[in-house]
RODO-2510 file (C-alpha; in nm, 4 decimals, decimal comma):
residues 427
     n   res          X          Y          Z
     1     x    -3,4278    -5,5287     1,6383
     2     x    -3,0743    -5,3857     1,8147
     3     x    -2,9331    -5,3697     1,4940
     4     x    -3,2272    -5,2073     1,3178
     5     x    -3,1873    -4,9489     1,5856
     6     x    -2,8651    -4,9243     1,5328
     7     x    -2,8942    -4,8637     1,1632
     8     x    -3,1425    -4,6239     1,2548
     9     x    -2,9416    -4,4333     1,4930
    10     x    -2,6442    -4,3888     1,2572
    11     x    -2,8840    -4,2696     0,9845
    12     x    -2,9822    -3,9582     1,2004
    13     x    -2,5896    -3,8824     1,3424
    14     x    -2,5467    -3,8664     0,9522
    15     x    -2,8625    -3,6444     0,8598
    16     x    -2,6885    -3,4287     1,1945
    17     x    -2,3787    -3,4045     1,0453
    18     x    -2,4752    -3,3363     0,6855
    19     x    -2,7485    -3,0359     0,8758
    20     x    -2,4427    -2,8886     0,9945
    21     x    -2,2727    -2,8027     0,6991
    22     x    -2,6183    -2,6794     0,5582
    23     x    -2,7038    -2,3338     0,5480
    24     x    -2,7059    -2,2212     0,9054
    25     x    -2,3137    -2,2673     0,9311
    26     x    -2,2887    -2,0647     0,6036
    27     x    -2,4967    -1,7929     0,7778
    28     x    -2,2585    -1,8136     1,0534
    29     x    -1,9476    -1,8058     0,8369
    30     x    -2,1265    -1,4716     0,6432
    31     x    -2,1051    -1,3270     1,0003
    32     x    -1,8063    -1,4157     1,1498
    33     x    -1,6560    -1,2406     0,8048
    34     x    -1,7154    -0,9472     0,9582
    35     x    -1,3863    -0,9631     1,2335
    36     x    -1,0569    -0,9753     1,1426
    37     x    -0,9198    -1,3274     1,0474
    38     x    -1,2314    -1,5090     1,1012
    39     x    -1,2655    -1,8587     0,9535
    40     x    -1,4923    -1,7539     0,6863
    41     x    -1,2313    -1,4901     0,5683
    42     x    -0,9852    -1,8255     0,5202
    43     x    -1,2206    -1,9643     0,2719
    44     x    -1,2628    -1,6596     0,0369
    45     x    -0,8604    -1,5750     0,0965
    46     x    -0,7240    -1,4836    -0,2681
    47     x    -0,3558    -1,5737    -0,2815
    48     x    -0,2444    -1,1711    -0,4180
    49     x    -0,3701    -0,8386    -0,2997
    50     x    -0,2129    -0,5486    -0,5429
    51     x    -0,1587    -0,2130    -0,3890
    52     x    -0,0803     0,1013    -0,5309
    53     x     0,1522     0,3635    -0,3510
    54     x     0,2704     0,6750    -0,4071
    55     x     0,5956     0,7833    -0,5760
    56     x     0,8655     0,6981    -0,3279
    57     x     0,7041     0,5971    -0,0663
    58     x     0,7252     0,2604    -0,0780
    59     x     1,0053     0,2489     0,1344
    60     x     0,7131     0,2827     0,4225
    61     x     0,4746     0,0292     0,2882
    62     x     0,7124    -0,2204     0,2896
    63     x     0,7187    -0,3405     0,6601
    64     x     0,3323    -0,2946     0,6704
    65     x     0,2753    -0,5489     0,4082
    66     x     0,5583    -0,7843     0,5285
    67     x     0,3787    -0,8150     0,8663
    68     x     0,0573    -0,8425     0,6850
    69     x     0,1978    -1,1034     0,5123
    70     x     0,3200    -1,2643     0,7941
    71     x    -0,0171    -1,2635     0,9344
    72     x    -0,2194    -1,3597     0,6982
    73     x    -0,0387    -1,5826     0,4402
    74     x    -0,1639    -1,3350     0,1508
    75     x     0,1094    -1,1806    -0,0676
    76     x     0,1050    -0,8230    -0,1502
    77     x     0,2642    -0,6936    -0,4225
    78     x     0,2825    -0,2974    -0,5091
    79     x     0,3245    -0,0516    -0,7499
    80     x     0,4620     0,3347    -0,7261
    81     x     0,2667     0,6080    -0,9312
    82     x     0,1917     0,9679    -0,9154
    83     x    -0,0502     1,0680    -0,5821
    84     x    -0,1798     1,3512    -0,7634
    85     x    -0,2907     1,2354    -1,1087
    86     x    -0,0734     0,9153    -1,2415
    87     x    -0,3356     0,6605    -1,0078
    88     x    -0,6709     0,8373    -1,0802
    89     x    -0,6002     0,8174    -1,4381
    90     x    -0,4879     0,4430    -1,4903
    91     x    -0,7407     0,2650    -1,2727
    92     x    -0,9882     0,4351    -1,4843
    93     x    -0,8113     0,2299    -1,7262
    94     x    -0,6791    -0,0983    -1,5366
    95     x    -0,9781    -0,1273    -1,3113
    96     x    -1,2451    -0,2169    -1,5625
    97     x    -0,9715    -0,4082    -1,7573
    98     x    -0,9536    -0,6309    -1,4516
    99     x    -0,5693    -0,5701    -1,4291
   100     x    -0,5817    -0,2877    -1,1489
   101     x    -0,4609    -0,2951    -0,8216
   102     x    -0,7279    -0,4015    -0,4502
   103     x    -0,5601    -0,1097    -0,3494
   104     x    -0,4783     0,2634    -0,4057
   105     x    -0,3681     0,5889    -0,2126
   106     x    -0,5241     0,8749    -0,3033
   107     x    -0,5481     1,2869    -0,1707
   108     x    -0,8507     1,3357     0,0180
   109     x    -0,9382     1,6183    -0,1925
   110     x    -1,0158     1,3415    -0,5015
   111     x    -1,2309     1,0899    -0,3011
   112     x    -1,6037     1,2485    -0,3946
   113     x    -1,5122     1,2793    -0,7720
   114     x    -1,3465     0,9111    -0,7772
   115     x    -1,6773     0,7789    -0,5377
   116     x    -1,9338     0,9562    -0,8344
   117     x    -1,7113     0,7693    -1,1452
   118     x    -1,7218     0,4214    -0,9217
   119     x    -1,3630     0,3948    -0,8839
   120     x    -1,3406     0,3422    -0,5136
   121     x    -1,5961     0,1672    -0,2679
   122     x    -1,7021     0,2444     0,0303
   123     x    -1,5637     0,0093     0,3448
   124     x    -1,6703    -0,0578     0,6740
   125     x    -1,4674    -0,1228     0,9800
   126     x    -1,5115    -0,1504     1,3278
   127     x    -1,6255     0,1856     1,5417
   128     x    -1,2364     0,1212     1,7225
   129     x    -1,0462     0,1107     1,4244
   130     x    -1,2263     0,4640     1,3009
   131     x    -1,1691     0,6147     1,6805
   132     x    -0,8386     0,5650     1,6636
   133     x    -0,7805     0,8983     1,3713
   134     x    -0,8700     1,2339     1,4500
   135     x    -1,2169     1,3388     1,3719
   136     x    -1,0749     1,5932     1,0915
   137     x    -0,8726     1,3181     0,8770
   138     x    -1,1887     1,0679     0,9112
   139     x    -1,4371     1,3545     0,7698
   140     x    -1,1912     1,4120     0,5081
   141     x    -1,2075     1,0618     0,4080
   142     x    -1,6047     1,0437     0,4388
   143     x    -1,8651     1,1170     0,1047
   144     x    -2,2257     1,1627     0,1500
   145     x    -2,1888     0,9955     0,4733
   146     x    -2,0237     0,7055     0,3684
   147     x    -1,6658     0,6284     0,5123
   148     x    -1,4255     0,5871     0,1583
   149     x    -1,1103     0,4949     0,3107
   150     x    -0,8002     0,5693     0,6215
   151     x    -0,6020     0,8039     0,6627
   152     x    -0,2386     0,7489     0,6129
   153     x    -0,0805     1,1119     0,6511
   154     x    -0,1716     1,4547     0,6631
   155     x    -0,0419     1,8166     0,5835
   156     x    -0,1038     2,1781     0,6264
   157     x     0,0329     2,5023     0,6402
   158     x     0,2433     2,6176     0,9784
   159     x     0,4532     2,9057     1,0316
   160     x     0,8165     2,8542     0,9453
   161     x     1,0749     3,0923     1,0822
   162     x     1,4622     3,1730     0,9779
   163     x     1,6118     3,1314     1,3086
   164     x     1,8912     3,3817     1,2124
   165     x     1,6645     3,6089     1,1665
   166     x     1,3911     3,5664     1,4337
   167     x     1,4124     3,4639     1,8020
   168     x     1,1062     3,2720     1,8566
   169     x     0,7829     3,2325     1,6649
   170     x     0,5261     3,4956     1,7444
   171     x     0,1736     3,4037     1,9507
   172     x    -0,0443     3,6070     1,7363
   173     x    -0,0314     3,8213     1,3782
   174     x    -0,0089     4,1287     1,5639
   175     x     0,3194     4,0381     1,6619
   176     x     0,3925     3,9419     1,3229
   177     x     0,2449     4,2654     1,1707
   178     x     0,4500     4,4793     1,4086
   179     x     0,7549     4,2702     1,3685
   180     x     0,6851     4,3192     0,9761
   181     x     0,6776     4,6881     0,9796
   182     x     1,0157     4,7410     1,1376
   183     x     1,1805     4,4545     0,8939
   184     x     1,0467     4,5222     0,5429
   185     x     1,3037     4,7172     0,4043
   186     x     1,5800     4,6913     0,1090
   187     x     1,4138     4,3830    -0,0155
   188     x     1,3489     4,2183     0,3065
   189     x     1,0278     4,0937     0,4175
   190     x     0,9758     4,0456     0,7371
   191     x     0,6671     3,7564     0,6464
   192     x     0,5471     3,6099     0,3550
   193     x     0,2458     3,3989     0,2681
   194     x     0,0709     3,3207    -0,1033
   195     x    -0,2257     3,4665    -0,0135
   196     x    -0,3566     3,5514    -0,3790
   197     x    -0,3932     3,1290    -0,3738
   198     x    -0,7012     3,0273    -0,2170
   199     x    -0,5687     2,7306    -0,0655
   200     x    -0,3820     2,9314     0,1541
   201     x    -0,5681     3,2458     0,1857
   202     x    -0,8921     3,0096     0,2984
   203     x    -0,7146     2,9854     0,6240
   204     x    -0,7718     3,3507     0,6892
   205     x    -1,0666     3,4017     0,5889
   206     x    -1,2836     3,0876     0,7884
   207     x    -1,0636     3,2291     1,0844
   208     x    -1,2882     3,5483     1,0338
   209     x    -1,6263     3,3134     1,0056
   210     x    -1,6203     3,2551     0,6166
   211     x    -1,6745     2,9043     0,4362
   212     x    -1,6713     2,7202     0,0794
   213     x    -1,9510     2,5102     0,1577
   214     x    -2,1854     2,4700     0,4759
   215     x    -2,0957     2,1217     0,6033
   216     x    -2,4436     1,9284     0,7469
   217     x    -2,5007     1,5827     0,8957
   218     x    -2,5388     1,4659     0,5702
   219     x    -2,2140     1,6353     0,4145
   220     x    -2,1152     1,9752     0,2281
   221     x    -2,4016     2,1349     0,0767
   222     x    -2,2695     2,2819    -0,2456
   223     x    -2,5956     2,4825    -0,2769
   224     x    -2,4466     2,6652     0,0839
   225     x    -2,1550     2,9075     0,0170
   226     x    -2,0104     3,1349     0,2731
   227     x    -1,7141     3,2696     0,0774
   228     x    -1,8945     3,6227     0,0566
   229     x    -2,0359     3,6129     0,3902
   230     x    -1,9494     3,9070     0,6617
   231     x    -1,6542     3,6686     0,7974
   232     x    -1,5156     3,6052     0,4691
   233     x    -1,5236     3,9518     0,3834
   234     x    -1,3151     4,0803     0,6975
   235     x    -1,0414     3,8042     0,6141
   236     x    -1,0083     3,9006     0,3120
   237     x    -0,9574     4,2661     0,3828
   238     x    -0,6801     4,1549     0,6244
   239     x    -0,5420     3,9762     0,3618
   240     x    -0,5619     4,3362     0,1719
   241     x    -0,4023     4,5635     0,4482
   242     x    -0,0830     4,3387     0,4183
   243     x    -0,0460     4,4208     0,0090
   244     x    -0,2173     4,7861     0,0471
   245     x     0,1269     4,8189     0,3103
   246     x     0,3772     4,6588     0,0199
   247     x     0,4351     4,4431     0,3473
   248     x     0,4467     4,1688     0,0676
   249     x     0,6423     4,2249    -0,3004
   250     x     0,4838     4,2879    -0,6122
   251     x     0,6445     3,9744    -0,7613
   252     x     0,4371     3,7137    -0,4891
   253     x     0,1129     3,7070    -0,6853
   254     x     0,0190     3,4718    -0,9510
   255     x     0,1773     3,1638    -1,0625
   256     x     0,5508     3,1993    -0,9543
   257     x     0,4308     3,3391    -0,6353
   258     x     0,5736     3,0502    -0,4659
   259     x     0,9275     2,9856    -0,6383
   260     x     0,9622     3,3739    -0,5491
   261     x     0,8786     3,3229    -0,2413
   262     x     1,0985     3,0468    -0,1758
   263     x     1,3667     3,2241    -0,3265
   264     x     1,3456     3,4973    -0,0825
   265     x     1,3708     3,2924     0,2276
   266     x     1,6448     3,0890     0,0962
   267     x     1,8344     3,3781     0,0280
   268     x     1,7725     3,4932     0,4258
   269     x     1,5728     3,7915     0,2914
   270     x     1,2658     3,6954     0,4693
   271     x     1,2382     3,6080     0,8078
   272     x     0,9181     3,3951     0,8051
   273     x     0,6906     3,2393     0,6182
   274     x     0,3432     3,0423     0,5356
   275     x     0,3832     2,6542     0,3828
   276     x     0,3318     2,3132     0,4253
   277     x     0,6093     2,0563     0,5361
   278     x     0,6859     1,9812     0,2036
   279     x     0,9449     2,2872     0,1899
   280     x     1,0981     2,2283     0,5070
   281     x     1,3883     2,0102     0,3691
   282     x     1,4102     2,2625     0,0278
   283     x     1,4934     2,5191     0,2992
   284     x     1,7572     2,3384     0,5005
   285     x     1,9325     2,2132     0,1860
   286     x     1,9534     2,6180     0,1107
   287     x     2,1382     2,6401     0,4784
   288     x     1,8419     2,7904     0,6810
   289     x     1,7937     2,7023     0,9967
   290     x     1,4426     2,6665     1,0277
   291     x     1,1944     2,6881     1,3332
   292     x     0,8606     2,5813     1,2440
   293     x     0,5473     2,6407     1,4829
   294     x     0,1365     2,6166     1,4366
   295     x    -0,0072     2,9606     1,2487
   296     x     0,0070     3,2693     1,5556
   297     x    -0,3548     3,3381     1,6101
   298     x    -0,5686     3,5869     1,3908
   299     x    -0,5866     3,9413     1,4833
   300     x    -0,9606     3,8447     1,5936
   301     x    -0,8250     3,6181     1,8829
   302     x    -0,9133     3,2822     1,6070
   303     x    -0,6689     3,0122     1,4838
   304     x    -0,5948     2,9940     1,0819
   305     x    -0,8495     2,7542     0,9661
   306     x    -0,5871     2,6170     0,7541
   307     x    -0,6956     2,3479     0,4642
   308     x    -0,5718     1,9523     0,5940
   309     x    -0,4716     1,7711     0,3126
   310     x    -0,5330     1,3959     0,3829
   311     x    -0,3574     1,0642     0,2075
   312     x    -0,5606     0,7790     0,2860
   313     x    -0,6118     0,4115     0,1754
   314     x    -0,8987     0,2717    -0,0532
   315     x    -1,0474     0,0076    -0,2137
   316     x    -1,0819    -0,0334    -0,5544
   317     x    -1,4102    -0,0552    -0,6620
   318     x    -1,3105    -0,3357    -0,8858
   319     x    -1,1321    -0,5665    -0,6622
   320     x    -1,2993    -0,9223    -0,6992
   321     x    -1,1453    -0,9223    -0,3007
   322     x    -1,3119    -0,6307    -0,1237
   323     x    -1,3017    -0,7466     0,2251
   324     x    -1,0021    -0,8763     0,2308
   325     x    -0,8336    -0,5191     0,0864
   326     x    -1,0475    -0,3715     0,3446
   327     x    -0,8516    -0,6013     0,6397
   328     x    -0,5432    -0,4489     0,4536
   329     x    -0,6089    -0,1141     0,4453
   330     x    -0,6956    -0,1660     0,8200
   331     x    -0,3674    -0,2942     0,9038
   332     x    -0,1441    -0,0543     0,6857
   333     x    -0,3054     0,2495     0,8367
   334     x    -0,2366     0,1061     1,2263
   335     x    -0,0446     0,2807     1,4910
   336     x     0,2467     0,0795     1,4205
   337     x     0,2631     0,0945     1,0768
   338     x     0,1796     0,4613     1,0444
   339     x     0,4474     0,5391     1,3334
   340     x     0,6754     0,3456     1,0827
   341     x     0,5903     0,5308     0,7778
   342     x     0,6514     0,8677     0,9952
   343     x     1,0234     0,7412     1,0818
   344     x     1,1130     0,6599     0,7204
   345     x     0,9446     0,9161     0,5414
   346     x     0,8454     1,2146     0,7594
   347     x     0,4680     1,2387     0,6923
   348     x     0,2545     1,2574     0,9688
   349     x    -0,0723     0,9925     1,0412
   350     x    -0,3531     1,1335     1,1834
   351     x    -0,3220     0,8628     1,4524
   352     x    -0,4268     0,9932     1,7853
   353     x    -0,1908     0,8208     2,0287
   354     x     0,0872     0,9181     1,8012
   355     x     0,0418     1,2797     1,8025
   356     x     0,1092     1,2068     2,1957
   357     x     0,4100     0,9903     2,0842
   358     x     0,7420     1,1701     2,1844
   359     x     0,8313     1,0913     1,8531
   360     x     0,6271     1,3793     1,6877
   361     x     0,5380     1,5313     2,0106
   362     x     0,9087     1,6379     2,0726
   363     x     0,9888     1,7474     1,7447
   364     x     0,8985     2,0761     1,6819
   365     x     0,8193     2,0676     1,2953
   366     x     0,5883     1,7815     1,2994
   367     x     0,4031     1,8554     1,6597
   368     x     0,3458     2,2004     1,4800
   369     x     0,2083     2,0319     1,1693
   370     x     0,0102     1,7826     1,4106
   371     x    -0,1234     2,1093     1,6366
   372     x    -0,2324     2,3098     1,3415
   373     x    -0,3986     2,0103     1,1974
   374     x    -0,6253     2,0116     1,4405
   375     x    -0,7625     2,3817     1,4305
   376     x    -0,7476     2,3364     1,0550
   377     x    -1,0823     2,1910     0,8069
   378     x    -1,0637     1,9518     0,5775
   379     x    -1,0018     2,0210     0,1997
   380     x    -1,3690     2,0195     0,0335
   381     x    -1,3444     1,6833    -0,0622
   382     x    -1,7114     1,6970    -0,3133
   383     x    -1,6603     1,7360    -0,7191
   384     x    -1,8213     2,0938    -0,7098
   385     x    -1,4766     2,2259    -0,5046
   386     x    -1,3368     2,2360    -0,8867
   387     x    -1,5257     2,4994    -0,9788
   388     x    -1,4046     2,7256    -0,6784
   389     x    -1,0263     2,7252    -0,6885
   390     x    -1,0078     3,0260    -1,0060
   391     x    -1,2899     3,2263    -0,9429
   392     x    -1,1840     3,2132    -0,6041
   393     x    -0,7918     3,2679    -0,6852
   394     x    -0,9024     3,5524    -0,9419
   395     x    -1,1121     3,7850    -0,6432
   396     x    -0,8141     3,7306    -0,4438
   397     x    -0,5751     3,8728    -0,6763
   398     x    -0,8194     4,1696    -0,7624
   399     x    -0,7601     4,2720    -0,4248
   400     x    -0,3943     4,2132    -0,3458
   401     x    -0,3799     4,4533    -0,7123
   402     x    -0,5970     4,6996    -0,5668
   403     x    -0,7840     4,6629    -0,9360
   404     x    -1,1100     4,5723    -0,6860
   405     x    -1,2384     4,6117    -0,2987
   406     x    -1,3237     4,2999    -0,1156
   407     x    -1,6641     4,2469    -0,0877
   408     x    -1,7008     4,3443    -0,4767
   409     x    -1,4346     4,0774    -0,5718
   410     x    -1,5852     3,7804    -0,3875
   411     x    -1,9632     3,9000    -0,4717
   412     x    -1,8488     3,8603    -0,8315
   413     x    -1,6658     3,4974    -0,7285
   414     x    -1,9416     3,3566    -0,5365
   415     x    -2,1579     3,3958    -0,8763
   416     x    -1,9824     3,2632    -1,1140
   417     x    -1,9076     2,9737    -0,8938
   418     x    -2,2957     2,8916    -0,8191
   419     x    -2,3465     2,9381    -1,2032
   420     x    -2,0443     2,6691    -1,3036
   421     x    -2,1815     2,4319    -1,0293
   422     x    -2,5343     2,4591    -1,2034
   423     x    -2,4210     2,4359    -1,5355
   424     x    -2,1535     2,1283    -1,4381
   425     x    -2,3044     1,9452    -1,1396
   426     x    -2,7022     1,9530    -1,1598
   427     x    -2,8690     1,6283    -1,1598
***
């Protein structure tokens, strides 16, 4: 009888032990995949995770996925190609091919057209990990409300100064204006800024009220445009008094607006100018001594709305390893790792501690980048954006011409952009 009991007994600890490895420990594991290194991660852990950077800056990615590495056991290999085009175009090829990267950096500005063709999925992370970027680089890496990717850098137009030439940077555009006046003379400008290109003359006019696209809980509403609205059309007949005044040469409109530009304050025959960081070391290498400080305010008492460019971190939509590329995009896009790719490459993570860090914080070019950044607006990130940029770019250079008044000139734009977003985007 003891031993039958016995038997007995040992049959059930076995039943118990078999019940345990049954389904409600694979719920559990589903769940605990969820946080970061969790035990059900381990099982699914694929032995490569590709990445693909952009042109040389690799040099930044490669502590991140050493400690990654480190951390995980995983190896991560990468791959340099062009931002801007060069990745869009071959994971449209690689991806479905199965020979793409987990991985890819792309420009905020591309997310909504690469989310509508499949080629990146959306990720989910922890509420911490998303508080931990400003609010402006997370909607720029948001579609339709879903979260695409992190951001790894960002950019935008500042006010950059010959030192030579000018003391200190001015508080507001008045100052600028007046300052202006009394310089331009024999071919010298006393400021200079590509405002016949809508990325930068956007700036001015959604400091006077005006907007591409109405931006709701739910997203931008391409039906909503604001780029003829009363705001709109007081910035852009600012943007006229400066051209009306020849306070800006003929030669700064159209496409080699910007080499001529440059070529100007190189030569130390402007004093200051509108750009982005990516001509600050063009301009020492030409010998200027170069202050750099956020946009002076509007004449209106506003900051420049200036477009924020974002570079973030995604996930292919054809990685056979989603969550895992998720857990790396995570930890590539840190605090540590994005104060790392700051000190080897210069660009600048929307990383909120950071922007406290002395290490931007007390240097003057990238805490005015980092300040400007965040009176700025995110890039329309949506595929209807393409049809604004020459319509847009065409009413602006109407008016710096004088071949068409303001509110005409953006009437005229607003309609044919509504019309190409019917014709290309409707459902």
């Amino acid at each position: 009888m003891k031993r039958f009991f016995a038997l007995f007994l040992t049959l059930v600890l076995a039943i118990g032990v078999l019940a345990a490895c049954g389904p409600q420990n694979n719920q559990s594991s589903s769940n605990s995949n969820e946080g970061s290194g969790s035990e059900g991660d381990d099982a699914n852990k694929p032995e490569k995770l590709v990445v693909w950077e952009d042109t040389d800056k690799a040099v930044a990615l490669e502590p991140a996925i050493a400690s990654f590495e480190e951390e995980y056991g995983i190896t991560v290999e990468f791959k340099e190609l062009g931002m801007a085009d060069e990745i869009r175009e071959q994971i449209r090829l690689d991806g479905p091919a199965g020979t793409g990267p987990d991985v890819i950096t792309l420009p905020h500005d591309q997310i909504g057209q690469a989310a509508v063709e499949g080629l990146i999925s959306p990720i989910e992370v922890d509420q911490s990990v998303v508080d931990t970027f400003t609010e402006s680089s997370i909607q720029a890496e948001s579609y339709e409300g879903n979260l695409y990717g992190l951001p790894k850098a960002t950019e935008t137009p500042v006010f950059i100064y010959n030192k030579e030439l000018m003391d200190e940077a001015p508080e507001t555009m008045d100052e600028v204006y007046d300052f202006a006046t009394d310089f331009t003379k024999d071919k010298n400008y006393g400021f200079l800024a590509l405002w016949d290109n809508f990325y930068f003359a956007n700036a001015v006019l959604a400091g006077y009220g005006g907007y591409v696209f109405e931006r709701t809980d739910e997203g931008l509403d391409p039906q909503n445009l604001g780029l003829n609205n009363e705001g709109a059309v007081e910035g852009t007949e600012y943007i006229q008094k400066w051209y009306d005044e020849k306070l800006f040469p003929k030669g700064l409109i159209g496409e080699n607006g910007g080499s001529s530009m440059d070529g100007l304050f190189n030569e130390g025959k402007a004093a200051s100018v509108m750009n982005g960081p990516w001509s600050f070391q063009g301009y020492k290498d030409a010998g200027i001594e170069i202050g750099v400080a956020p946009m002076p305010k509007l004449p209106n008492g506003e900051n420049f709305q200036t477009f924020i460019g974002v570079k973030g971190w995604h996930v292919s939509n054809f990685s056979e390893n989603k969550e895992w590329a998720t857990k790396l995009v995570e930890w590539i896009s840190n605090a540590e790792n994005g104060k790392i790719r700051y000190e080897k490459t210069g660009e600048i993570p929307p990383v909120k501690s950071l922007i406290e860090d002395p290490i931007i914080a007390d240097n003057e070019a990238a805490n005015a980048v980092a300040v400007q950044s965040s009176y700025g607006v995110p890039m329309p990130n949506i595929p209807e954006m393409a049809e604004v940029w020459e319509p847009a770019a065409s009413a602006l250079q109407l008016v710096a011409t004088g071949k068409q008044e303001p509110k005409a000139a953006l009437d005229e734009a607003t309609k044919t952009i509504k019309s190409q977003i019917e014709q290309n985007h409707s459902n």
